[in-house]
N, C-alpha and C positions, 0 to 999 in steps of 0.2 A: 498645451493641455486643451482637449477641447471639450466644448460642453454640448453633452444630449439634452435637448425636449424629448419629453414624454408625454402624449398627450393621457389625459385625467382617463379612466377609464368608469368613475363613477361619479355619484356627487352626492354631499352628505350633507342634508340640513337641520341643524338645529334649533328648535324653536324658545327661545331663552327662558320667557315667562313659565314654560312648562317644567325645565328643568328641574331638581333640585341639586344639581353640583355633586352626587355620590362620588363623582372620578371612574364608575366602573366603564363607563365606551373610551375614554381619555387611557386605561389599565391596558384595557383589551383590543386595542386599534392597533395592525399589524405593522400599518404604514407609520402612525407617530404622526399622523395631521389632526389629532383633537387633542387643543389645550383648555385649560379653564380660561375662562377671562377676567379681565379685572376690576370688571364693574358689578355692581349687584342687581340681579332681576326686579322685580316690580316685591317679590315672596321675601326676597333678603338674602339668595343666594348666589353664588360664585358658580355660573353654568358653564357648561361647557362649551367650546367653541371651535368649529371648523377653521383651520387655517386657510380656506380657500384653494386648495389646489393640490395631487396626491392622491386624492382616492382612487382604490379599487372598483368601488361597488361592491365589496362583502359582504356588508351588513349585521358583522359584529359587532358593533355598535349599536344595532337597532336591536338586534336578539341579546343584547345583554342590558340594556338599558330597562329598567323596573317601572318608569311611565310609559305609559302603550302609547301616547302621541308625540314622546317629543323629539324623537329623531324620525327622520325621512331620508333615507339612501335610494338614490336612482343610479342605474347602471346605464352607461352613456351606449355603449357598446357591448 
């Protein structure tokens, strides 16, 4: 069996404090690299979290996301 790399073709950051955990970019993410996380932000919530590695650069996540600052997707390429 062998294994491909794929290099990231974007990158998506999350900013935790901002969050508040809806789940809708973790719903709406094509690839399946945003999970919640386990710990609580500074607010009391369960945010969302990039798994480091997988993105697109689509930025379904950013356009679906209800706070205007808390995601940031940059497209590598």
């Amino acid at each position: 069996m062998s294994t491909k790399t794929v290099e990231d073709r974007g990158k998506c950051e999350i900013i935790p404090d901002l969050c508040k955990g809806c789940g809708l970019c973790i719903a709406m993410c094509p690839e399946h690299v945003i999970i919640r996380d386990e710990t609580l932000n500074r607010r009391g919530y369960r945010p969302a979290k990039y798994v480091g590695h997988g993105c697109t650069g689509c930025g379904i996540c950013f356009e679906t996301c209800p706070e205007p600052s808390a995601i940031i997707v940059t497209r590598l390429r």
